[in-house]
OpenMM code with the backbone's topology and positions (N, CA, C; nanometers):
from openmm import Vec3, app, unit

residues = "UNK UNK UNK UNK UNK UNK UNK UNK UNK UNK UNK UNK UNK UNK UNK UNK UNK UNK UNK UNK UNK UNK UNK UNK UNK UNK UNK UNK UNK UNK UNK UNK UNK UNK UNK UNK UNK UNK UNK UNK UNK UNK UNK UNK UNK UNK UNK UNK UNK UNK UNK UNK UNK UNK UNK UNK UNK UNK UNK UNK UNK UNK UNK UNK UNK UNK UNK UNK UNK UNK UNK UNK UNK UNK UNK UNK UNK UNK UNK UNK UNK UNK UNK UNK UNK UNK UNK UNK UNK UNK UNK UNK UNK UNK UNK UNK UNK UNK UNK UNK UNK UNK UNK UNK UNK UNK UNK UNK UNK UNK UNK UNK UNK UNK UNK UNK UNK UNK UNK UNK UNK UNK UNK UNK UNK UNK UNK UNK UNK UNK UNK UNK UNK UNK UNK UNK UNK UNK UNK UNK UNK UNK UNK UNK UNK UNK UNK UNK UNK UNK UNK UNK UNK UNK UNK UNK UNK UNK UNK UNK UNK UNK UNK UNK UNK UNK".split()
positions = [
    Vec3(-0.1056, -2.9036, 0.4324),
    Vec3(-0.1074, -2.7613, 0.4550),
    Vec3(-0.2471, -2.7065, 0.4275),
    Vec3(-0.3184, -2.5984, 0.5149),
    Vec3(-0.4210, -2.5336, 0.4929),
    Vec3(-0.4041, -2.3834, 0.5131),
    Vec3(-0.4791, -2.3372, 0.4096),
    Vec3(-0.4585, -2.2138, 0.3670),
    Vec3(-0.6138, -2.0695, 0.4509),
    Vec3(-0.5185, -2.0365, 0.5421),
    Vec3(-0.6454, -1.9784, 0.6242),
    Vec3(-0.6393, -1.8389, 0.5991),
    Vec3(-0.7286, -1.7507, 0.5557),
    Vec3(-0.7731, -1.5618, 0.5314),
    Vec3(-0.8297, -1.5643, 0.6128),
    Vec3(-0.7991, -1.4212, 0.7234),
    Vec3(-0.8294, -1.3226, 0.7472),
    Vec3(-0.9113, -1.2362, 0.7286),
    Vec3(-1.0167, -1.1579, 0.6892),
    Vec3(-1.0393, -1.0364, 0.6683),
    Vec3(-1.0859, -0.9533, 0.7303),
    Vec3(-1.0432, -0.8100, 0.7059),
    Vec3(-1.1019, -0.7109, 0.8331),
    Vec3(-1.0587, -0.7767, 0.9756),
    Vec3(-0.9511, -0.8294, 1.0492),
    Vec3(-0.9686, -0.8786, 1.1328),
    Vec3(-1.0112, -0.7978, 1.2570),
    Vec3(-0.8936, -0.6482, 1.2456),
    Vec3(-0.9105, -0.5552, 1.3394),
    Vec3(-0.9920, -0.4776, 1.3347),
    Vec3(-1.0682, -0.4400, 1.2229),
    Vec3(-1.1404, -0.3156, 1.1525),
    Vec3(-1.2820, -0.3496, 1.2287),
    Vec3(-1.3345, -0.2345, 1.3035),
    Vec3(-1.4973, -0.2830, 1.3755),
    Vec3(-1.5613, -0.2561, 1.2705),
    Vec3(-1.6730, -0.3224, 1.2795),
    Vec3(-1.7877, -0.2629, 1.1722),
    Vec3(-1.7734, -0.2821, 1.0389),
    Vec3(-1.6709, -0.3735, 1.0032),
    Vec3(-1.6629, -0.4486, 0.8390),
    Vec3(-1.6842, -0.5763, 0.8715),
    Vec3(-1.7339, -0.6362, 0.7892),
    Vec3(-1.7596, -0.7897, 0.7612),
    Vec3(-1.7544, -0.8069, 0.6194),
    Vec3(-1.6889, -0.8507, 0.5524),
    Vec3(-1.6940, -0.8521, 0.4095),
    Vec3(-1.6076, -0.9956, 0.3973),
    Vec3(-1.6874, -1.0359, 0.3202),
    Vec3(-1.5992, -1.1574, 0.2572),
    Vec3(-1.4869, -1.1650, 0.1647),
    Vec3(-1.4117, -1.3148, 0.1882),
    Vec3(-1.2918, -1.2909, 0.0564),
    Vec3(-1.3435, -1.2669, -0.0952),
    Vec3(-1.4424, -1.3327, -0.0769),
    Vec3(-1.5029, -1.3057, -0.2198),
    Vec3(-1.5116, -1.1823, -0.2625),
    Vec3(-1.5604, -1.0938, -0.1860),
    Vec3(-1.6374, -0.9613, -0.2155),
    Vec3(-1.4696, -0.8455, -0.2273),
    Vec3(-1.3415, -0.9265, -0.1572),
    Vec3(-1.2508, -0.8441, -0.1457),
    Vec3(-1.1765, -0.8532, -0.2596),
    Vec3(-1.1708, -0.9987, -0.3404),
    Vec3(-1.0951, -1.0156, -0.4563),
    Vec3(-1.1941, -0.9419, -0.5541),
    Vec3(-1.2910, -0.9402, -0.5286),
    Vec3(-1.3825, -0.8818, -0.6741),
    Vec3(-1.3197, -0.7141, -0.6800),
    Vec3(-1.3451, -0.6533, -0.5379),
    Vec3(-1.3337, -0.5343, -0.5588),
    Vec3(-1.1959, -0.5110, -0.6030),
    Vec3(-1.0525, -0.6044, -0.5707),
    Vec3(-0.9423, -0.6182, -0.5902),
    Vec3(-0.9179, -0.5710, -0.7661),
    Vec3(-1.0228, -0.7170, -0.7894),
    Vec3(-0.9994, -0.6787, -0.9545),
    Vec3(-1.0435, -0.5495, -1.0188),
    Vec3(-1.1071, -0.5035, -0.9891),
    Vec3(-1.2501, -0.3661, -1.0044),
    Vec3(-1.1245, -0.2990, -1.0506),
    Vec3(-1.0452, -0.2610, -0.9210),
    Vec3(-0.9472, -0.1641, -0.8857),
    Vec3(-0.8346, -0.1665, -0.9603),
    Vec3(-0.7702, -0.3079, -1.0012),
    Vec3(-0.6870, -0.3004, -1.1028),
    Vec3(-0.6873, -0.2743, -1.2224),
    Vec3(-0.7981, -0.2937, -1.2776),
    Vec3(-0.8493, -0.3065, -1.4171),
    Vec3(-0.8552, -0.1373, -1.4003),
    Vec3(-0.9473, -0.0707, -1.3291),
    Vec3(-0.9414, 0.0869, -1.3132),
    Vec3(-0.8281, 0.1287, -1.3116),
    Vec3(-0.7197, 0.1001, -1.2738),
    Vec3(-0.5631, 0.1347, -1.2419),
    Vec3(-0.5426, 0.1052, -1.3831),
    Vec3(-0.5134, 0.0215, -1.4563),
    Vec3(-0.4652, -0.0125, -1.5964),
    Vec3(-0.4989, 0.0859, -1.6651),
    Vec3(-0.6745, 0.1267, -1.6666),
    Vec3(-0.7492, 0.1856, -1.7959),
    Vec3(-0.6473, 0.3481, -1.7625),
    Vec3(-0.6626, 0.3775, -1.6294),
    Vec3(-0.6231, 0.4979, -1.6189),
    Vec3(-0.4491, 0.5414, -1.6326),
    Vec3(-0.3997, 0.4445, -1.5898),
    Vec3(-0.2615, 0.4540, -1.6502),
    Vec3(-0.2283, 0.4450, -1.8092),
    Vec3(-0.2949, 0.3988, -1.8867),
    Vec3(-0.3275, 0.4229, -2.0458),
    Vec3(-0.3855, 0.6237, -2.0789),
    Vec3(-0.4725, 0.6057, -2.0116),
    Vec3(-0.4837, 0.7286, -2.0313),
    Vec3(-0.4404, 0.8398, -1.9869),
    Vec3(-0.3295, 0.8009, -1.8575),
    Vec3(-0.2400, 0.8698, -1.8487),
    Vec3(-0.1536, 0.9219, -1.9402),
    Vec3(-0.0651, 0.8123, -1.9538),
    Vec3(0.0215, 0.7647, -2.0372),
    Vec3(-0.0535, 0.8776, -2.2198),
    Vec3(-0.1146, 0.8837, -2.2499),
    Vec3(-0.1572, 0.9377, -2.4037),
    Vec3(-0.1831, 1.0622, -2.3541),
    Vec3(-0.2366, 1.1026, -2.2346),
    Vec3(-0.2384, 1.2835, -2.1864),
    Vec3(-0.1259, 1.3480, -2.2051),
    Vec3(-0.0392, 1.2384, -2.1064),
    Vec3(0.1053, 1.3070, -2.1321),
    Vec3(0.1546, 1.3019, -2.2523),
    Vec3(0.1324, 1.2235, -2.3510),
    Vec3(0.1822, 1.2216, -2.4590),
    Vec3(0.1431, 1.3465, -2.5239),
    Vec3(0.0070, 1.3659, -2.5810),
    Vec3(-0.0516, 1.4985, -2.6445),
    Vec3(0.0100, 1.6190, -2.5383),
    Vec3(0.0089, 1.6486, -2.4648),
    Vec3(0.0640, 1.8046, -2.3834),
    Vec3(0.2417, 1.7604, -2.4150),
    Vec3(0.3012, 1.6636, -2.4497),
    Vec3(0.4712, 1.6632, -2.5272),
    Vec3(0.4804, 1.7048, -2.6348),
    Vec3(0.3929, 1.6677, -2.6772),
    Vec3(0.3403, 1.7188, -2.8174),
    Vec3(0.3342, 1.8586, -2.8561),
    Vec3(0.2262, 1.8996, -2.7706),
    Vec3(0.2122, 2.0402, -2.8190),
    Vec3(0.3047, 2.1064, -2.7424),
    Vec3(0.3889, 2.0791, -2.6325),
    Vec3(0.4950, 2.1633, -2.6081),
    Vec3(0.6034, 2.1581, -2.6862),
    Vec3(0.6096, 2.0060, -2.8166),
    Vec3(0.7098, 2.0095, -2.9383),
    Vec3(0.6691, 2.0821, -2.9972),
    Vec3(0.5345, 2.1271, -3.0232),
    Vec3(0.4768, 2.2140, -3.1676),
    Vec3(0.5302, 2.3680, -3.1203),
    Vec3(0.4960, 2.4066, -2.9769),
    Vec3(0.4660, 2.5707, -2.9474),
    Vec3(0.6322, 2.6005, -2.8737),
    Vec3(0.6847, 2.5366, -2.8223),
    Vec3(0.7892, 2.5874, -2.7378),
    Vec3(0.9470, 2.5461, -2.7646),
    Vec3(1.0369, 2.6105, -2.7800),
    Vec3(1.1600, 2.5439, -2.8043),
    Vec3(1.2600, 2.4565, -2.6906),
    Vec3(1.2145, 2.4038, -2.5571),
    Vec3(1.2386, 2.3501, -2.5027),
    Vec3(1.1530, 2.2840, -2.4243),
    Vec3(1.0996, 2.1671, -2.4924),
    Vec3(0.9904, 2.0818, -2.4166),
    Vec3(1.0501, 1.9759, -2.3512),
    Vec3(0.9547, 1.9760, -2.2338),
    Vec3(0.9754, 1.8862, -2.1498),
    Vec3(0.8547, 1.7591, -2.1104),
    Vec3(0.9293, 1.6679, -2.0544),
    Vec3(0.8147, 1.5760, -1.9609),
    Vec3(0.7728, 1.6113, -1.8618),
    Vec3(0.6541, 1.5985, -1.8246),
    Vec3(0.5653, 1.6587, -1.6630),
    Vec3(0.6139, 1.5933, -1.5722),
    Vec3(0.6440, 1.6568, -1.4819),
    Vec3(0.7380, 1.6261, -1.3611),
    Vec3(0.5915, 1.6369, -1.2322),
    Vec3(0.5582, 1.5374, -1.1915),
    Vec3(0.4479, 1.5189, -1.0708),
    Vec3(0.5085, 1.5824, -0.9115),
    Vec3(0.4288, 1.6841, -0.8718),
    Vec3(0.4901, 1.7440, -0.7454),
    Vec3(0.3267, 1.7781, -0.6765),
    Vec3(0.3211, 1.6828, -0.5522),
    Vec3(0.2358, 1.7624, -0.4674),
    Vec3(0.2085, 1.8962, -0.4493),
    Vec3(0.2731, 1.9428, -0.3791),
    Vec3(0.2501, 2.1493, -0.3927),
    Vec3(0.2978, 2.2420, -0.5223),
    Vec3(0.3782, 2.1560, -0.6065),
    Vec3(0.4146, 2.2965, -0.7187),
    Vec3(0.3353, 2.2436, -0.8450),
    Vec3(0.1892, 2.3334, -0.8610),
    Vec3(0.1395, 2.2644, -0.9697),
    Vec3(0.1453, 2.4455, -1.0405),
    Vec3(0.1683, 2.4191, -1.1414),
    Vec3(0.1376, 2.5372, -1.2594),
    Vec3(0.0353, 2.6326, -1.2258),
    Vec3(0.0430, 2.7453, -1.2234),
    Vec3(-0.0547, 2.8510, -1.2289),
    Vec3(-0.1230, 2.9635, -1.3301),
    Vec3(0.0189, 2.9390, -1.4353),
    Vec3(0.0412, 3.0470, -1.5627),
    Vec3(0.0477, 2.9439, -1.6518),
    Vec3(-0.0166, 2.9640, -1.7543),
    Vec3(-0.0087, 2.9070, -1.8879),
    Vec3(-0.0343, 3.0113, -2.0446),
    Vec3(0.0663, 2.9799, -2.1033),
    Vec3(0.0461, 3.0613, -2.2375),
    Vec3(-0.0569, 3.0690, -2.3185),
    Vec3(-0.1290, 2.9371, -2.3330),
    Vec3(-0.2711, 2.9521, -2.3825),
    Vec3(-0.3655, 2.8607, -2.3492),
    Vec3(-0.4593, 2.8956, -2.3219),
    Vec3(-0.6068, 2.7827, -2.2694),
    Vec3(-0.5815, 2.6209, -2.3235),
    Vec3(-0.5135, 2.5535, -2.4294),
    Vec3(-0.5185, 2.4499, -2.4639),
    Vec3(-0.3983, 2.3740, -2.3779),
    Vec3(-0.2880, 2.4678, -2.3447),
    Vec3(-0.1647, 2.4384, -2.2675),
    Vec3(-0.2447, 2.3806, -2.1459),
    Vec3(-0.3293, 2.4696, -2.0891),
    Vec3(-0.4038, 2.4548, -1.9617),
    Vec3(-0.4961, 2.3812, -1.9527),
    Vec3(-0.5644, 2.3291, -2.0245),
    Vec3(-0.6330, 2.2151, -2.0177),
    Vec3(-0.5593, 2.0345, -2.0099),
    Vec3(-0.4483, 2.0358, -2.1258),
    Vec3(-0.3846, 1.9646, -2.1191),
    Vec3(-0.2609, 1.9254, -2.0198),
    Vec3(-0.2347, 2.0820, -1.9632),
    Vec3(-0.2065, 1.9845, -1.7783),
    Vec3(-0.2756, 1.9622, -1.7111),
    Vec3(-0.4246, 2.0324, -1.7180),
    Vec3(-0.5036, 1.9768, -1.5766),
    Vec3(-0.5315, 1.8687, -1.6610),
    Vec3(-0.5515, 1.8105, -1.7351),
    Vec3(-0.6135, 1.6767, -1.7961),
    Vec3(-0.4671, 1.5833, -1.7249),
    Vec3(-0.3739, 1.5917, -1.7379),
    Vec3(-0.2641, 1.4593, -1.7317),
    Vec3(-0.2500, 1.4539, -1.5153),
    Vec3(-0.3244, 1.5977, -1.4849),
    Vec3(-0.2805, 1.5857, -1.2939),
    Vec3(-0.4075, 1.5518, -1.2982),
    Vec3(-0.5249, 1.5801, -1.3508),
    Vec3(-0.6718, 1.4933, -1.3179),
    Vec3(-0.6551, 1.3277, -1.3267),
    Vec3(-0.5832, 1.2996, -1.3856),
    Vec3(-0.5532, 1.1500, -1.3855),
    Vec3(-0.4543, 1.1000, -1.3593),
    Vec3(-0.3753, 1.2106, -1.2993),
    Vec3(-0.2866, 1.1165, -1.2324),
    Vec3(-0.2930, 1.0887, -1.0276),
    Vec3(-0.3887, 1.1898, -1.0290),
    Vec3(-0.4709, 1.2604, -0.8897),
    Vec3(-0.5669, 1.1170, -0.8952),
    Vec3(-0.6423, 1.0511, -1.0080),
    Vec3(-0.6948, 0.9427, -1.0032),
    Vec3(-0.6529, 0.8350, -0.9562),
    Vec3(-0.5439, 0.7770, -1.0292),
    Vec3(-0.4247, 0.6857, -1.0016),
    Vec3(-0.3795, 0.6808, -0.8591),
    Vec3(-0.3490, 0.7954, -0.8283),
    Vec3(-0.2479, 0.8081, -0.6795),
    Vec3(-0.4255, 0.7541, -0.5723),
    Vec3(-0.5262, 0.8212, -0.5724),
    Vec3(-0.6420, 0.7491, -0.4812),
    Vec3(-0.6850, 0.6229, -0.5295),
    Vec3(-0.6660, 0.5774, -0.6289),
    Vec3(-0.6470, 0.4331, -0.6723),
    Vec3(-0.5790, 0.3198, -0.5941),
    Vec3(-0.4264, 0.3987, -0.6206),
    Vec3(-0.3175, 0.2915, -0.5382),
    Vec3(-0.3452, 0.2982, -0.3917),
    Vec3(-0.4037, 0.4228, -0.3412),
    Vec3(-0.4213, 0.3960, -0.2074),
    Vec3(-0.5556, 0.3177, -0.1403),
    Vec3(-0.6412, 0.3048, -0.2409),
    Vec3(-0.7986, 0.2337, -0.2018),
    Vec3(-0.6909, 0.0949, -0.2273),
    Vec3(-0.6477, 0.0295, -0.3466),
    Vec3(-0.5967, -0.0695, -0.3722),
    Vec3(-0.4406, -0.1484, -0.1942),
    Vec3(-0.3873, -0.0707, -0.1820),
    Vec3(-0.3363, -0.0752, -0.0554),
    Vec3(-0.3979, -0.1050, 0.0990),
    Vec3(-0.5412, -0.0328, 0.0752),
    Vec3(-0.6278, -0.0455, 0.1706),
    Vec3(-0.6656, -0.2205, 0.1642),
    Vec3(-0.6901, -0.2407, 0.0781),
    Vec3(-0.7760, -0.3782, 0.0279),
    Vec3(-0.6488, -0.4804, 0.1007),
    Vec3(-0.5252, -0.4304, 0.0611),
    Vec3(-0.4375, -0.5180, 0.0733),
    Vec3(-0.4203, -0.5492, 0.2512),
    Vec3(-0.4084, -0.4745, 0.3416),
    Vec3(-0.3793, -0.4574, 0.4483),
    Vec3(-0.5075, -0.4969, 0.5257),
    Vec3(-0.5971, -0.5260, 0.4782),
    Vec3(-0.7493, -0.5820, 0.5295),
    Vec3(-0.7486, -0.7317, 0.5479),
    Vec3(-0.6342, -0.8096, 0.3865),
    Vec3(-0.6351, -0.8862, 0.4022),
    Vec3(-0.5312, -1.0113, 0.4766),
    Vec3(-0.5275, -1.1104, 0.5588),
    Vec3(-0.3962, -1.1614, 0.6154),
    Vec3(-0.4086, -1.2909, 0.5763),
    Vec3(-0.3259, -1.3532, 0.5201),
    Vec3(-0.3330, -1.4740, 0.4810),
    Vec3(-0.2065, -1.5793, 0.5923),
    Vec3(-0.2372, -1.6775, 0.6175),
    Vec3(-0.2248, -1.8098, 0.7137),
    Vec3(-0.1730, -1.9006, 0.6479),
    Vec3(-0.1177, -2.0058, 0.6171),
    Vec3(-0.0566, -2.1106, 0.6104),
    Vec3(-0.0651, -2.2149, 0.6967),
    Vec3(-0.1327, -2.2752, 0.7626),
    Vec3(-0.1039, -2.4107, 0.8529),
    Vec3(-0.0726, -2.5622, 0.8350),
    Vec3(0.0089, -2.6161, 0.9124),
    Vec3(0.0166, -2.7301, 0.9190),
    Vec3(-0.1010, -2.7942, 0.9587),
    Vec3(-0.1197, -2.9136, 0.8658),
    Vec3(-0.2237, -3.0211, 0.9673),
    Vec3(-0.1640, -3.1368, 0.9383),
    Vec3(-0.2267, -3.2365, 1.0371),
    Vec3(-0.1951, -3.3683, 1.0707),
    Vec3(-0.2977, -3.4231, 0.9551),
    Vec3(-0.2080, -3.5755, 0.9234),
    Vec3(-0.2142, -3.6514, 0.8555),
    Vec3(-0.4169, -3.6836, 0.8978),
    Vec3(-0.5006, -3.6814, 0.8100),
    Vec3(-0.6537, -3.7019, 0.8188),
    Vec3(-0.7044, -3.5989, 0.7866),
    Vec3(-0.6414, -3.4848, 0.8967),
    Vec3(-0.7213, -3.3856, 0.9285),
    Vec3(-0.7850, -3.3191, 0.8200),
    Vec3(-0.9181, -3.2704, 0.8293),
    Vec3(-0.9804, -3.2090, 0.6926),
    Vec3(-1.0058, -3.0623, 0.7246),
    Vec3(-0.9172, -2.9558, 0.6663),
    Vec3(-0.9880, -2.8352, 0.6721),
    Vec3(-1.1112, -2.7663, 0.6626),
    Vec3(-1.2095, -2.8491, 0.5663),
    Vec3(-1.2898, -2.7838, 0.6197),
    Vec3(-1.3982, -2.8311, 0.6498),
    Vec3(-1.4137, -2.9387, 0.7344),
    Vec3(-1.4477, -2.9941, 0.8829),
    Vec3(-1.4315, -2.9301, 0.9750),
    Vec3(-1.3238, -2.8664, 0.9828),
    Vec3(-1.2765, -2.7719, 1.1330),
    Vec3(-1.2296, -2.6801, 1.0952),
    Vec3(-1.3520, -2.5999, 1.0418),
    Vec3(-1.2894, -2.4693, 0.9454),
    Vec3(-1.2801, -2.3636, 1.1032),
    Vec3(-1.3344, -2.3165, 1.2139),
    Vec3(-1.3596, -2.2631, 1.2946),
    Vec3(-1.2341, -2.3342, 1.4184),
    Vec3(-1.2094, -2.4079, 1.3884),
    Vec3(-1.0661, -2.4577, 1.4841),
    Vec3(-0.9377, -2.3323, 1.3911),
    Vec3(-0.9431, -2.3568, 1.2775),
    Vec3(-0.8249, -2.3241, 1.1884),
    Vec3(-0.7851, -2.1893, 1.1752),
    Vec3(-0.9588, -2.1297, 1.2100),
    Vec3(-1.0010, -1.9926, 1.1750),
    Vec3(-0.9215, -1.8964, 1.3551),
    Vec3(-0.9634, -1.9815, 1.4160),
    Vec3(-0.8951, -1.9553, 1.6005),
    Vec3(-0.7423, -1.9943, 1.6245),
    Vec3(-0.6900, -2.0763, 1.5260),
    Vec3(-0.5509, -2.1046, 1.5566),
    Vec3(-0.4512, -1.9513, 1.4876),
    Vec3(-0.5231, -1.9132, 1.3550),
    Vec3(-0.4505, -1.7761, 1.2644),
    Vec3(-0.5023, -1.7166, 1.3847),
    Vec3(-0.5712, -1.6783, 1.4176),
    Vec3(-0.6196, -1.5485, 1.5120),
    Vec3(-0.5406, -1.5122, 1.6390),
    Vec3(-0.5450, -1.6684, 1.7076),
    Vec3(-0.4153, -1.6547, 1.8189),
    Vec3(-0.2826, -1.6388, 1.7583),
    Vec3(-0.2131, -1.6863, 1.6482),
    Vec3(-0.0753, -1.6606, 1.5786),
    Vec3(-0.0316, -1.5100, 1.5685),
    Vec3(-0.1843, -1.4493, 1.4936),
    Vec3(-0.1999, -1.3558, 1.4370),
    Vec3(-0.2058, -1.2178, 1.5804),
    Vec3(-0.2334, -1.2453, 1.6786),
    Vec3(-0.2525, -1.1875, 1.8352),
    Vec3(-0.0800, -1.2010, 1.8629),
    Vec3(-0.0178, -1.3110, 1.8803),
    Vec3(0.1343, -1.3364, 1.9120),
    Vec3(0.2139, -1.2738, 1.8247),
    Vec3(0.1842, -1.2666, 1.7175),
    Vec3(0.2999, -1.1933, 1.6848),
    Vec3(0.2717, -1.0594, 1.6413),
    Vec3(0.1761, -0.9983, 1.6909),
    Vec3(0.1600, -0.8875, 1.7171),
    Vec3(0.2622, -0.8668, 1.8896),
    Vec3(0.2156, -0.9616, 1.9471),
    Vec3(0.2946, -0.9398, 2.1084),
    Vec3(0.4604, -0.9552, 2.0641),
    Vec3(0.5092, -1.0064, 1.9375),
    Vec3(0.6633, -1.0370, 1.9554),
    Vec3(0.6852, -0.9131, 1.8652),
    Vec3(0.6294, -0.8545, 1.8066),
    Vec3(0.6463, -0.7238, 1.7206),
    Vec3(0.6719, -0.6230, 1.8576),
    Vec3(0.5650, -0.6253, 1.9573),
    Vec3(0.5503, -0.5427, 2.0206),
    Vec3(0.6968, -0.5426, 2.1392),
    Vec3(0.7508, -0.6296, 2.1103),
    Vec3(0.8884, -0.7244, 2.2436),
    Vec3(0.9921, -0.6336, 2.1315),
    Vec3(0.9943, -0.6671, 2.0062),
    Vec3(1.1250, -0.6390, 1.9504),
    Vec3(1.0737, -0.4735, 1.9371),
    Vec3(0.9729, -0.3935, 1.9051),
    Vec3(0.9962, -0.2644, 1.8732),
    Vec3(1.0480, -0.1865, 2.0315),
    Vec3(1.0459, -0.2206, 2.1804),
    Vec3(1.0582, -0.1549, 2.2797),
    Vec3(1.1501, -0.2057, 2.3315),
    Vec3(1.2095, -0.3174, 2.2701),
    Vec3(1.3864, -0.3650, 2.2745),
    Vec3(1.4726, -0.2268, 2.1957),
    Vec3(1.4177, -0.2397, 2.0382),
    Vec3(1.4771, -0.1177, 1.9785),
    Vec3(1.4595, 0.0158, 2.0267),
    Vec3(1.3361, 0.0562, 2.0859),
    Vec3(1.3446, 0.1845, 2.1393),
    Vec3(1.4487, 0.2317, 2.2881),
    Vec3(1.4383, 0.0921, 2.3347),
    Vec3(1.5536, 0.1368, 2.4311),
    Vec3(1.7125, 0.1106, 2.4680),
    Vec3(1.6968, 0.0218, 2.3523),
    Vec3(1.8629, 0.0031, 2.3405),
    Vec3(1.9040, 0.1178, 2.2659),
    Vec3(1.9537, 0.2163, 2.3168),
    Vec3(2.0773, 0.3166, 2.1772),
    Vec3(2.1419, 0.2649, 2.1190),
    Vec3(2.1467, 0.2697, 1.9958),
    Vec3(2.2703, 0.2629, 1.9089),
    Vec3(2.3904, 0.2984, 1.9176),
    Vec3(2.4683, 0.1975, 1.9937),
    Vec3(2.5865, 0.2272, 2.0502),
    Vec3(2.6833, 0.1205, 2.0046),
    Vec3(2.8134, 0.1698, 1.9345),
    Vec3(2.9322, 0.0119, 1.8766),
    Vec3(3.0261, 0.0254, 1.9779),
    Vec3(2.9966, 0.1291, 2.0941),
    Vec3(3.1168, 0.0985, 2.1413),
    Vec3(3.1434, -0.0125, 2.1699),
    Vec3(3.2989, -0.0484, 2.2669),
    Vec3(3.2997, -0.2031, 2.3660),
    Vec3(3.2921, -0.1536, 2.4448),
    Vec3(3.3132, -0.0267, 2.5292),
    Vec3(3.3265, -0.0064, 2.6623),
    Vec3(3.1918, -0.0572, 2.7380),
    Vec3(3.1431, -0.1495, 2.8266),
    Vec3(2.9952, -0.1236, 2.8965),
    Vec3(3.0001, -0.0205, 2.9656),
    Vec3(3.1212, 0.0561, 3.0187),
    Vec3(3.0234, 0.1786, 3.0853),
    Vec3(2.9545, 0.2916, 2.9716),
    Vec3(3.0076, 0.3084, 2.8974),
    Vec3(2.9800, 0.3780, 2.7862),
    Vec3(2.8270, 0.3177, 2.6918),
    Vec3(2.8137, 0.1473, 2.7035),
    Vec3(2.6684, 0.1678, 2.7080),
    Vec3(2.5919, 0.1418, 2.8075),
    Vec3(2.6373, 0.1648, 2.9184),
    Vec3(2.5648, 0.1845, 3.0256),
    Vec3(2.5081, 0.3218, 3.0416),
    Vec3(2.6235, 0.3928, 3.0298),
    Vec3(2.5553, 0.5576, 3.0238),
    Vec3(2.4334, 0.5820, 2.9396),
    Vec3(2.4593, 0.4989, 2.8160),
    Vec3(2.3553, 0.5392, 2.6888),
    Vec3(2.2081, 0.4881, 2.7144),
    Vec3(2.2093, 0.3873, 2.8200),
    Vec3(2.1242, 0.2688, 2.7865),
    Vec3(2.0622, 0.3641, 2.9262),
    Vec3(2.1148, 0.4910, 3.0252),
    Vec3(2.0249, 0.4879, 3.1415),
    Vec3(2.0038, 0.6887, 3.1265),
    Vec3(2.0716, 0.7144, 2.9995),
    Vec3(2.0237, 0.8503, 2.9267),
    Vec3(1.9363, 0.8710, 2.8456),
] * unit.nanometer
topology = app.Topology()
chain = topology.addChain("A")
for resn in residues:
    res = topology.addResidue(resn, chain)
    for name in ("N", "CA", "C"):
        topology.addAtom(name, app.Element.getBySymbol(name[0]), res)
């Protein structure tokens, strides 16, 4: 078995190596960790002081459009924008980290008994590429099978005949 990557295959205008993709890989996790720690203790201190100041404290509930506007006192307000400043970090984190992922395609091949991978690293590199082209074409067979068959249990065929020419 030989183990063939991808990278950037479709993307114009990148060339980057596996090397350069696992490094940044790690960069990104280790950044994801530190900042989920310091997530994690923001929210803790603003539980805190909503145990000290308020008789019904809660945990911060993360919502795209409903972020706080009113706060009782300047320290309240710092300590939510401190826990959505980092968690606003995190969320463009996971998505640079996702990016990285989808850049990369990893291969599996069979070889014959001799054969040396990487002797014929550029044979191995053209066999993923055509695989990698085909089943893009059998993705493309089954998604316009599903778009035009309706979802229909009847048994009658005229009944999916009707469906199948509506």
């Amino acid at each position: 078995m030989a183990q063939v990557v991808l990278v950037d295959e479709y993307k114009k205008g990148k060339s980057r190596s596996f090397e350069s993709i696992k490094n940044e890989a790690f960069s990104i996790q280790n950044r994801l960790l530190s900042i989920r720690e310091q997530l994690k203790l923001a929210e803790d201190k603003y539980f805190k002081f909503q145990q000290a100041t308020k008789k019904n404290p809660r945990q911060l509930k993360y919502r795209k459009a409903k972020r706080r506007k009113k706060f009782s006192n300047t320290e309240e307000e710092r300590l939510y924008r401190l826990c959505y400043s980092h968690y606003d970090h995190k969320i463009r984190l996971k998505k640079k980290k996702n990016k990285l992922i989808h850049a990369v395609t990893f291969f599996t091949i069979s070889i014959a008994p001799g054969e040396d991978p990487t002797k014929l690293n550029g044979k191995f590199i053209k066999f993923a590429k055509d695989y990698h082209e085909r089943w893009r074409i059998e993705n493309g067979f089954r998604d316009t099978k599903y778009q035009f068959l309706h979802k229909s249990r009847s048994q009658k065929s005229t009944r999916r005949q009707f469906y199948w020419i509506a």
